[in-house]
C-alpha positions in Angstrom: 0.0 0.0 0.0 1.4 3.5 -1.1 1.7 6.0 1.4 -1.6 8.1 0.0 -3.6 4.9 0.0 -2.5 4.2 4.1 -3.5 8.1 4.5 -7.1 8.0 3.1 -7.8 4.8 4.6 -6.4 6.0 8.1 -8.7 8.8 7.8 -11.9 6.6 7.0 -11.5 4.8 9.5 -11.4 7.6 11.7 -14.1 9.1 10.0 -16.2 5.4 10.3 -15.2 5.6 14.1 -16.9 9.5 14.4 -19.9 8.5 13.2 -20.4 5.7 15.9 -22.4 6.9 18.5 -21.4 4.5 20.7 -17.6 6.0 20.6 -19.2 9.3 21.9 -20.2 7.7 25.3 -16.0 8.6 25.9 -15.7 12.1 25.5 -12.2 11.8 25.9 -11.8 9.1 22.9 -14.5 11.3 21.2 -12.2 14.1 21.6 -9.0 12.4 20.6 -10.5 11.3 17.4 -11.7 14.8 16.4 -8.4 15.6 17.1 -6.7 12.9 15.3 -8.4 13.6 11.7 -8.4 17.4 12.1 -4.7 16.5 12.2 -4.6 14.0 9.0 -7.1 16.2 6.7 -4.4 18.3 4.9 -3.1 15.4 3.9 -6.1 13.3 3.8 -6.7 16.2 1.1 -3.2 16.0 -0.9 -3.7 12.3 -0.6 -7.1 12.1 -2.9 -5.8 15.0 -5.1 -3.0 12.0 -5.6 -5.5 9.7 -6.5 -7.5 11.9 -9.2 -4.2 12.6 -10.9 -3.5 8.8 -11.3 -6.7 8.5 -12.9 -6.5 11.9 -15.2 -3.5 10.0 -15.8 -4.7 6.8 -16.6 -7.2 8.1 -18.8 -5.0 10.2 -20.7 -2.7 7.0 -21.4 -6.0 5.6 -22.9 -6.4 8.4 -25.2 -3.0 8.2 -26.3 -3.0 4.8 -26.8 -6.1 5.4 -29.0 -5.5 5.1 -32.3 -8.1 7.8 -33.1 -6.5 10.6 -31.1 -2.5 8.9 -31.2 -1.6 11.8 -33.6 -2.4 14.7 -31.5 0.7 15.2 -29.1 -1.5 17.3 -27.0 -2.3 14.4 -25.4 1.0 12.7 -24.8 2.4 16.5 -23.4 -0.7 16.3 -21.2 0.0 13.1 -19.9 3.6 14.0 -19.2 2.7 17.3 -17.2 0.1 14.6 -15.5 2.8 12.7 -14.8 5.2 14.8 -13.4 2.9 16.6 -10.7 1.3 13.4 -9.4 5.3 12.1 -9.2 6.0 15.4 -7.2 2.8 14.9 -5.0 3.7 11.5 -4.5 7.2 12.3 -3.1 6.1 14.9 -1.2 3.0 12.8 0.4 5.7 9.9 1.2 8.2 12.4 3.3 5.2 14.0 5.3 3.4 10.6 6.1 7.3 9.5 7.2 8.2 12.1 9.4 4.5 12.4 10.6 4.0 11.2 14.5 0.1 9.9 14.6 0.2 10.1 18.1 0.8 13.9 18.3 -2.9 14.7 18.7 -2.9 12.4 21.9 -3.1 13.6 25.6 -0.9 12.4 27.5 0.0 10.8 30.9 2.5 11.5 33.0 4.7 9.5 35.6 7.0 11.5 38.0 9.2 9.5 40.5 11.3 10.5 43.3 15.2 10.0 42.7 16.8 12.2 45.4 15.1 14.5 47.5 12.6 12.9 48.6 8.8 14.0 47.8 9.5 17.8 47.1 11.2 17.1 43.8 7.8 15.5 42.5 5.5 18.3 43.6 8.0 21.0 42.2 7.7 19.1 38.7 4.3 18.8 39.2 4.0 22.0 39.7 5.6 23.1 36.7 3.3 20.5 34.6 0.1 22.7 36.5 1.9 26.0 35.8 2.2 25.1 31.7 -1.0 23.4 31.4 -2.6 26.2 32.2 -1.0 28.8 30.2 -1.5 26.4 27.3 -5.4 26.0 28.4 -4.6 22.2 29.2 -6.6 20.3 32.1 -4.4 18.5 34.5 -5.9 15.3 37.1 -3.9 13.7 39.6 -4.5 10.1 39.0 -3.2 8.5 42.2 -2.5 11.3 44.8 -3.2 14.9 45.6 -0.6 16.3 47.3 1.8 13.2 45.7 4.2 10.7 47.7 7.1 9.6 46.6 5.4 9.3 42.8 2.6 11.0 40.8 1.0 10.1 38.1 -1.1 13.1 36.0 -3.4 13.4 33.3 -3.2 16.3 30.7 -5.5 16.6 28.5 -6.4 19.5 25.7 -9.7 20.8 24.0 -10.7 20.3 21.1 -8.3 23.3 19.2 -4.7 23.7 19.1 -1.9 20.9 19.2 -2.2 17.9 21.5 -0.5 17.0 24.6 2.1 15.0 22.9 2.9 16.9 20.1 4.2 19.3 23.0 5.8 17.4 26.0 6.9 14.2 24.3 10.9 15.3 24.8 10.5 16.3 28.2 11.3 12.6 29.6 14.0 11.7 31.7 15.5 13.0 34.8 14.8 16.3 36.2 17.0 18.5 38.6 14.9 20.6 41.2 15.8 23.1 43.6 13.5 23.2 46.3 13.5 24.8 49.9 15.4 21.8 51.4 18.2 22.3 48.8 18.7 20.2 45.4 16.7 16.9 44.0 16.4 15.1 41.7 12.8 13.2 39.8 12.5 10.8 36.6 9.6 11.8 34.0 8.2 9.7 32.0 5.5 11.2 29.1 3.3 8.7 27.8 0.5 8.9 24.9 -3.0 8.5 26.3 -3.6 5.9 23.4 -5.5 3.0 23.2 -3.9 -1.1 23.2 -4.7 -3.5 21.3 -7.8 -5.8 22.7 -6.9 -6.8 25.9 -7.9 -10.1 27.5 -10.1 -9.1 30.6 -8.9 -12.3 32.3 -5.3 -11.2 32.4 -6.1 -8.2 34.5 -5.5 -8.7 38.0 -7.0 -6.1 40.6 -5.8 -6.0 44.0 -7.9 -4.0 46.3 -5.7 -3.2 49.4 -7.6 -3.2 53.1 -7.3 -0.4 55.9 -8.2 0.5 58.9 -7.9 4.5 58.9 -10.9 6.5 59.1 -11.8 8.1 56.1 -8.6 6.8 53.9 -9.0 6.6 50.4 -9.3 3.0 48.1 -5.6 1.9 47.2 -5.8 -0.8 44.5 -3.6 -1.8 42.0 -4.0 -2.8 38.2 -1.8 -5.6 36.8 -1.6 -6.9 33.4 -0.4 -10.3 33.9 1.1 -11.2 30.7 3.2 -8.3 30.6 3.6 -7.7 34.5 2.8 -4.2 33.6 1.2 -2.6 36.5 -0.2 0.7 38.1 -1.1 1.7 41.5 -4.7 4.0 42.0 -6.2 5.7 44.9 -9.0 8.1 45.3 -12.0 8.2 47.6 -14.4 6.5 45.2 -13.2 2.5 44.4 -14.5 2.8 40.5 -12.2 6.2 40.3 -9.1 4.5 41.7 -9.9 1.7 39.4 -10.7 4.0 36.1 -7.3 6.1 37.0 -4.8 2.7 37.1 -6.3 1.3 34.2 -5.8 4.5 32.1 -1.7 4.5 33.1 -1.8 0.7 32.1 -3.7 1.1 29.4 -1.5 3.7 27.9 1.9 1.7 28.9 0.4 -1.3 27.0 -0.4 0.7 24.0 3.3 2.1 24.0 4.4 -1.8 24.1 2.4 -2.4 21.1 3.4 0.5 19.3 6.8 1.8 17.4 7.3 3.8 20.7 8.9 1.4 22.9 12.1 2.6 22.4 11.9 5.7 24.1 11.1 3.8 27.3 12.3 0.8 29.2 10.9 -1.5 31.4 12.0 -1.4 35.2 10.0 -2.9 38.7 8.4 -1.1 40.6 8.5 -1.8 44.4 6.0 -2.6 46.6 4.4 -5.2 44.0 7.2 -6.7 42.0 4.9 -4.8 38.8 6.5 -3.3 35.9 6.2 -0.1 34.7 7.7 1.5 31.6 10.4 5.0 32.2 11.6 6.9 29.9 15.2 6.0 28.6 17.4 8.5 30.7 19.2 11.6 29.0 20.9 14.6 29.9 19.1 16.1 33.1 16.8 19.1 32.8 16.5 21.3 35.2 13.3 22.9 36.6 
């Protein structure tokens, strides 16, 4: 399949998914898909300009070939011009759809982890995540912990205008140096696309609901694909939101498996739990 023909029929399918009301009862994959062919249309567009050109072509060959009109060089200098644009367009389609990233429309989630420095270093590079989110007109949500532990894990998501999440802070992985009141710290990023796996079997998800005894406290679970021993922890004060927020991380770190992203992260456990989650491969540290 030429790179025009994987273009129009990415965008039909999106365009086959839109018109499923059932996809609309997620107004976050509703969102993402609006997204997602807003992004592809210009060259959705190019891509069935493509196509009539092949077929202009095509039919100009015919004429050519016809011994009625095979006198006329019109037609062979028309089918040469033809040719020559639709080979431009062609080329031109091929290095966009290479250096395209489909998952730039994407929200995204974001894992922070304590290196040195203990918790401060996580809620000054959480902070920073707020700070930017808003000046970009992005929502952030704390999926595990409000003020965060040792770890946070956060959801930023975009409206329906302007670039995604993804397209923005998919570089900013790795280690980050803080500065904080009780000196210098350390945390570990890691960005991930909010993006869909493949079909997962529900029977390899494991959830571990974890018991006690303080008034009031929250529901700690945690979400394990068992296959993979890919894992999140989730905690908030209603049991199906602690559930929906470790099943989005997972989700997202299984999609990343399946997908020609996996080697911008790496696999490492996480303790308590013995899970795995995925971290961004390490680079030069930025500081915050």
């Amino acid at each position: 399949m030429d790179a025009w023909e994987a273009v129009t029929a990415e965008y039909a399918a999106l365009e086959a998914q839109l018109a499923d009301p059932r996809v609309h009862r997620d107004f976050r994959r509703a969102r993402r898909l609006r997204r997602c062919a807003a992004a592809l249309r210009p060259l959705n567009e190019d891509a069935l300009r493509l196509r009539a050109l092949l077929d202009d072509l095509r039919d100009v060959r015919d004429l050519a070939a016809d011994p009625a009109w095979r006198a006329d060089p019109a037609w062979r200098a028309e089918g040469d011009r033809i040719e020559r644009e639709a080979a431009s367009l062609r080329a031109d389609l091929a290095a966009a759809v290479a250096a395209r990233d489909p998952f730039d429309p994407y929200d995204v989630i974001v894992l922070i982890d304590a290196e040195t420095g203990g918790h401060r270093p996580v809620q000054a590079v959480v902070d920073a995540y707020q700070e930017d989110a808003r000046a970009r007109g992005w929502h952030v949500e704390h999926l595990y912990n409000d003020p965060p532990p040792h770890w946070a894990m956060l959801g930023i998501t975009a409206g329906e205008e302007g670039p995604g999440p993804w397209s923005v802070l998919k570089d900013g992985g790795g280690p980050r140096a803080v500065r904080t009141a009780d000196g210098p710290g350390t945390a570990h990023v890691t960005v991930l696309p909010e993006a869909e796996p493949a079909a997962v079997d529900p029977r390899d998800v494991r959830i571990d609901l974890y018991c006690t005894r303080e008034p009031g406290a929250q529901t700690m679970l945690r979400v394990l694909h068992e296959p993979t021993r890919v894992g999140a922890y989730g905690g908030a004060p209603v049991p199906a939101r602690a559930q929906a927020n470790a099943m989005r991380v997972v989700w997202a770190q299984l999609a990343v498996l399946g997908s020609a992203l996996e080697g911008r992260y790496q696999a490492v456990p996480q303790a308590p739990g013995g899970h795995l989650r995925l971290r961004a491969v390490a680079g030069r540290p930025a500081s915050v």
